[in-house]
C-alpha positions, 0 to 999 in steps of 0.5 A, a space after each residue: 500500500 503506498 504512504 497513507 494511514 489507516 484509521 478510526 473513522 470520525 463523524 467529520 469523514 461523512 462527507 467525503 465517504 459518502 461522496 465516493 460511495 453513493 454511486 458504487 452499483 451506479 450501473 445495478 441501479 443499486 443504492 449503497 448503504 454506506 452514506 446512510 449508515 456511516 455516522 451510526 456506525 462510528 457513533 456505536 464503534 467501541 471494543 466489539 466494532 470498529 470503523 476505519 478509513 483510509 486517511 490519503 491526506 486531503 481525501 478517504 482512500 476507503 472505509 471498512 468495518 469489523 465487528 465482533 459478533 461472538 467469542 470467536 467470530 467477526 464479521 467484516 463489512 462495508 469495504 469500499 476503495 475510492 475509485 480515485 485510489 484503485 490498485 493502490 493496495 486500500 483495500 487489503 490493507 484495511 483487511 489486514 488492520 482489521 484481521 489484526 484488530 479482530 485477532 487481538 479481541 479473539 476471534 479466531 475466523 472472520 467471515 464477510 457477505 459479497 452478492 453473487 452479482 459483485 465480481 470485484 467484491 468477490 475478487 477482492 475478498 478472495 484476494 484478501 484471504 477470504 474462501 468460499 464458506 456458503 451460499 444462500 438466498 432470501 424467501 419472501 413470504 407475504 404476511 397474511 392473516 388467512 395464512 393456515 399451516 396445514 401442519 401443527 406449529 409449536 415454540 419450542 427451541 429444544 424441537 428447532 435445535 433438533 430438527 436444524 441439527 440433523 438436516 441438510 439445511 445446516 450442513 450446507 450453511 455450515 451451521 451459520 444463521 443471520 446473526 440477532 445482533 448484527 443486520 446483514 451478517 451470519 454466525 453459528 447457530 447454538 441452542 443457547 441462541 435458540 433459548 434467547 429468541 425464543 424469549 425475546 422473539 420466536 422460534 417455529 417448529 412444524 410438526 405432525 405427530 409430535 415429530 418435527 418436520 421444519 423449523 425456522 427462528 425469528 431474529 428480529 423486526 427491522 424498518 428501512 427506508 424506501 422512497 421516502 416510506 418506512 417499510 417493517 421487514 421480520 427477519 428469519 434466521 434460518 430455514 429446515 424442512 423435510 419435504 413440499 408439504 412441511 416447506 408449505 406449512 412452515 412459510 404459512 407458519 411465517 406468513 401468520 407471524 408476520 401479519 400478527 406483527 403488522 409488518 410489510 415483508 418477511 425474510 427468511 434465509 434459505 439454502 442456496 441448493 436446487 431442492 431448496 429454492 425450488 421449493 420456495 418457487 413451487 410453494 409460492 413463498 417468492 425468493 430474491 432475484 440473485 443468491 448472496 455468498 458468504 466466505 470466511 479465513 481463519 485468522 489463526 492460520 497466520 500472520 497476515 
């Protein structure tokens, strides 16, 4: 990386990082959220979460936030090089400031999300030490208050726990679900998690005759900005089901939850696998346009 330094981001770098940012996906017709979130994300950076940027002098070379999501587990996110500074090395060093700094508060892998549509986001992530770990894709069922599971739906996380660890669903997220705490990031699903949102939020178990055949976890009710309207969206961690008729029942499941809610949408994340997003096709349950993949490194191999 040529003469420059990596550090804490402050308030008065927004103007500059939003001026750079606000045009990344230009081409997708894509808004970036970088210029929304930046002054929340410095304001809430502490011993868990840091956000740096590239101080090249007079201007921001690139901006980069981690965040510790568990013990052993960070998430990196919103790493963007000013157009101004491409192949100047921003991008990595970065990364390698942040590893370091995940390192020292214990994380022994950091994980990142890149779209499947985002060729230089992807080539810079595995350019940084990134490797594949999953793919996954949204399930949007409409809320509906006539929305009837045709199989018994219980709250029980002990059922949710059983039924995520012996599926396929688990193995090919490699256990990892949207993280309670963080939006847009994934950690390890643990039956202690399942415990807490079943407190604070709730877990879904479809069963017929007492045994379990799809399951699924409320993580959180999120609002976000559309054309000046504000949009309720309920966030589901993960998704299991054994076949079409638990796949229908646990998105009607869903579907009642969310209109109980009184939110606009739900999200639900689903394995990136033909039999999983064909399911939610043919159960009419809608699902994202493009899957979105999600690479981790172990920080503990080496020095970066």
């Amino acid at each position: 990386m040529t003469e420059a330094e990596i550090r804490k981001a402050r308030l008065d770098d927004h103007e500059a990082v939003a001026a750079f940012t606000s045009q990344t996906w230009a081409d997708r017709d894509v808004g970036d959220y970088i210029p929304d979130v930046f002054p929340e994300w410095v304001e809430h950076d502490g011993p868990d979460q840091r956000t740096v940027v590239v101080d090249a002098g007079e201007e921001v070379g690139g901006i980069c936030q981690a965040v510790v999501l568990s013990e052993h587990e960070a998430w990196l996110q919103g790493m963007r090089v000013n157009p101004d500074f491409r192949g100047e090395g921003y991008g990595l060093g970065m990364v390698e400031h942040l590893f370091a700094w995940c390192r020292e508060r214990g994380a022994s892998l950091a994980r990142n999300m890149v779209f499947s549509w985002n060729d230089a986001g992807l080539g810079q992530s595995r350019a940084a030490g990134f490797q594949p770990a999953t793919e996954a894709r949204w399930a949007q069922p409409a809320p509906s208050p006539d929305a009837d599971p045709a199989l018994d739906v219980v709250e029980d996380p002990d059922a949710v726990w059983t039924c995520w660890q012996r599926s396929d669903a688990c193995r090919h997220l490699s256990g990892l679900g949207i993280d309670p705490g963080e939006p847009w990031s994934l950690s390890e699903v643990t039956r202690e998690r399942l415990g807490n949102l079943a407190d604070s939020q709730r877990v879904l178990a479809v069963q017929d005759d007492s045994e379990t055949r799809a399951a699924t976890a409320r993580v959180r009710v999120r609002e976000r900005e559309i054309d000046d309207d504000t949009e309720s969206i309920a966030v589901y961690g993960f998704s299991v089901w054994d076949d079409l008729e638990s796949a229908r029942a646990l998105f009607d499941a869903v579907a009642a939850d969310a209109a109980d809610l009184g939110v606009d949408h739900t999200r639900i994340l689903v394995p990136e696998t033909c039999r999983h997003v064909s399911d939610v096709a043919v159960a009419r349950a809608d699902a994202s346009d493009e899957p979105i993949f999600v690479l981790e490194t172990d920080l503990t191999r080496k020095e970066f």
